[in-house]
C-alpha positions as CSV (number, residue, x, y, z in Angstrom):
1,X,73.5,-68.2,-97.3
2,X,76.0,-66.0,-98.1
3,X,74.6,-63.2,-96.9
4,X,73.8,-65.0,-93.5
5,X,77.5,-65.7,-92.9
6,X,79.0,-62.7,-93.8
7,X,77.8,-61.3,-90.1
8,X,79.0,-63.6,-88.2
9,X,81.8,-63.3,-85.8
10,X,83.9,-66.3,-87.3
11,X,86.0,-64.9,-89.7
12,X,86.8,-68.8,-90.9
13,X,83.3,-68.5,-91.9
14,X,83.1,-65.2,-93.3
15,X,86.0,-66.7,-96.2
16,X,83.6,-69.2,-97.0
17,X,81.1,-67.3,-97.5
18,X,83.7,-64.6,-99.9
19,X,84.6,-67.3,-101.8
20,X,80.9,-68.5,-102.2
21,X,79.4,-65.1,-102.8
22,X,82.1,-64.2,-105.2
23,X,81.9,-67.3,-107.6
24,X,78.3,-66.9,-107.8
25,X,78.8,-63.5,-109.0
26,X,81.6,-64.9,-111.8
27,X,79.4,-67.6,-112.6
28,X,76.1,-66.9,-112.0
29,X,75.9,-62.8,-112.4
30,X,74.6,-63.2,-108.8
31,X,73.8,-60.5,-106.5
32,X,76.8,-58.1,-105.9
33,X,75.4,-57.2,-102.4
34,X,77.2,-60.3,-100.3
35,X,80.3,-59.3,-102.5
36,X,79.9,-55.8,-101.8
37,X,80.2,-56.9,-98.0
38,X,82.7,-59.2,-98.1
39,X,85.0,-56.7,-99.6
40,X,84.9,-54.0,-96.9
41,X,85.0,-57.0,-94.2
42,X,86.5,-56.3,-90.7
43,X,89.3,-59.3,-91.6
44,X,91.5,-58.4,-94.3
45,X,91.2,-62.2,-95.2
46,X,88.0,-62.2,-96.0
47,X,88.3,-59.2,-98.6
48,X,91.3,-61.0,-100.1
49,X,89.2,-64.1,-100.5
50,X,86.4,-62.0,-102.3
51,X,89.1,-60.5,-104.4
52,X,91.2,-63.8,-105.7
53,X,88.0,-65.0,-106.8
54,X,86.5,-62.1,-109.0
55,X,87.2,-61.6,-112.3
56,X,87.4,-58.9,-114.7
57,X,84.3,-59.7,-116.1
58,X,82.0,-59.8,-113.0
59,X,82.8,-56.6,-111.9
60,X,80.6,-53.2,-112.8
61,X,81.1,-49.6,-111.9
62,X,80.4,-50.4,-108.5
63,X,82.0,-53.8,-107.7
64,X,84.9,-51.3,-109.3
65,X,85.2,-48.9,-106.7
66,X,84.7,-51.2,-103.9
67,X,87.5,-53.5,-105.5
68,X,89.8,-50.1,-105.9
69,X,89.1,-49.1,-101.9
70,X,89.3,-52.9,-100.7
71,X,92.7,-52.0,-99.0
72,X,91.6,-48.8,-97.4
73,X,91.7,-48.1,-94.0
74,X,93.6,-50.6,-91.0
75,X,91.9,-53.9,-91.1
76,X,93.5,-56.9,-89.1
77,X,93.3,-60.4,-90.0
78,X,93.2,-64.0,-88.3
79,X,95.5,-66.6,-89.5
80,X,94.0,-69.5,-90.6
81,X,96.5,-72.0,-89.6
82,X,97.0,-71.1,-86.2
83,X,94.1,-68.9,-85.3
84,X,96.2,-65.9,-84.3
85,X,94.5,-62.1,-84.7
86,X,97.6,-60.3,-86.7
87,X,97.7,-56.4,-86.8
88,X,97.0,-54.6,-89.9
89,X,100.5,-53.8,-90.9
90,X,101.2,-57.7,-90.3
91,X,102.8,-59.3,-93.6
92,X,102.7,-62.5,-92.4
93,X,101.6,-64.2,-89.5
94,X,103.7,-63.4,-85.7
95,X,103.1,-66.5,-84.1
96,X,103.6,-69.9,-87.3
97,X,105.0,-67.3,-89.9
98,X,101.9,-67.9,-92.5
99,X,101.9,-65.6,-95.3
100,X,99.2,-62.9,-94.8
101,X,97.0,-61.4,-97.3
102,X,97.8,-59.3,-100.6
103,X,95.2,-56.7,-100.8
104,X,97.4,-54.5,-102.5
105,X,98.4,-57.0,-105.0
106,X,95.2,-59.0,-105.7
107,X,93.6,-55.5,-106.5
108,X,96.1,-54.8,-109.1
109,X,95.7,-58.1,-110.9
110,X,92.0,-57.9,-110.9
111,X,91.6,-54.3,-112.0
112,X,94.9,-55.1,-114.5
113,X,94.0,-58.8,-115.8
């Protein structure tokens, strides 16, 4: 399923599927492949969905590095409350002022925890 909704063009469903993919992999030991592609997503909120819901634990030498380049390169996102596409460098959202995602951040306290 997860791997299904990871290519589609709704990034609303793209989340879901981050957050899915990535508490089967905590729970379950799932496959790390629909993790893998959540985290070098085109929408910035989908990596930091995959990202808050890791943990230390479900990661190997792989998940790692994939974790440790998640912020790499310009990636925009879409706010979820008001649909608008933001620009990379976007902290929060331009148009209802929603706070945008942490890459930076929820890398450190994954790696870190």
């Amino acid at each position: 399923m997860a791997a299904e909704w990871l290519v589609k063009d709704d990034p609303i469903l793209r989340r879901a599927a981050a957050v899915w993919a990535a508490h089967r992999r905590v729970s379950q030991r799932a496959a790390k492949q629909p993790v893998l592609a959540a985290l070098r997503d085109r929408d910035a909120e989908v990596r930091d969905e995959a990202l808050t819901h890791l943990t230390p634990d479900s990661l190997d030498d792989e998940l790692t590095e994939w974790v440790r380049a998640a912020s790499d390169g310009a990636v925009g996102w879409r706010c979820m409350q008001c649909g608008r596409d933001n620009v990379p460098e976007a902290q929060a959202c331009e148009q209802c002022h929603t706070t945008g995602p942490e890459l930076r951040r929820h890398i450190d306290e994954l790696l870190d925890g």
